[in-house]
Legacy VTK file of the C-alpha trace (Angstrom):
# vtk DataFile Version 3.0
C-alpha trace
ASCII
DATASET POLYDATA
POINTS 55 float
112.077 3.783 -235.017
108.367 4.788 -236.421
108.140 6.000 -240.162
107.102 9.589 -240.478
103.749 9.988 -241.585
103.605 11.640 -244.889
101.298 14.825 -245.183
99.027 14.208 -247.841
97.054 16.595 -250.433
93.866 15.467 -248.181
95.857 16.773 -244.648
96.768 19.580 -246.305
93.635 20.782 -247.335
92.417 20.501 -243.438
95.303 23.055 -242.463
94.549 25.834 -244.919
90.891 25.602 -244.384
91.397 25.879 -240.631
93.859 28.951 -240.789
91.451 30.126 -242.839
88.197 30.041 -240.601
90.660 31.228 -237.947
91.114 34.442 -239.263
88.074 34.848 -240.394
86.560 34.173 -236.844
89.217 36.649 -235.787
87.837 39.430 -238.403
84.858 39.282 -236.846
83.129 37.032 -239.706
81.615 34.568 -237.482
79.808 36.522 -235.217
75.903 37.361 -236.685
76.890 40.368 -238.224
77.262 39.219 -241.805
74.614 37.612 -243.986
75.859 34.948 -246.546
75.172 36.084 -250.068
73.054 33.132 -251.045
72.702 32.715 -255.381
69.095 31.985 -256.092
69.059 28.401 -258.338
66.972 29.611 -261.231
66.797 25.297 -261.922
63.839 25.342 -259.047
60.312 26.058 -260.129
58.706 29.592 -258.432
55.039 30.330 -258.550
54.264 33.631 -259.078
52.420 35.401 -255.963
49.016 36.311 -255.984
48.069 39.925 -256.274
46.606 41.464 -253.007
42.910 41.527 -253.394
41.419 44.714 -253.488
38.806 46.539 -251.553
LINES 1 56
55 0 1 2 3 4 5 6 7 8 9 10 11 12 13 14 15 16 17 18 19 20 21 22 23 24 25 26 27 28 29 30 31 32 33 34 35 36 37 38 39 40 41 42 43 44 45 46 47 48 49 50 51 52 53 54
């Protein structure tokens, strides 16, 4: 007889995220219509841009 395989915290992990993205792909999530909100790092160095030149 084969030992049963023991669900780890990894394993578990996997199923929650995948009933997860499951409903979200059922909401409608998945599908273009929402942009991720994206935090700018404020770490990174910007330039400032130029000002237009004038005429």
């Amino acid at each position: 007889m084969a030992k049963k395989k023991r669900i780890t915290k990894k394993d578990l992990d996997k199923i929650e995220r995948a009933a997860k993205r499951a409903a979200q792909k059922a909401a409608g999530a998945l599908d273009g219509r929402f942009r991720p909100r994206v935090v700018k790092n404020k770490k990174k160095y910007t330039r400032k841009s130029a000002p237009p030149p004038e005429e």
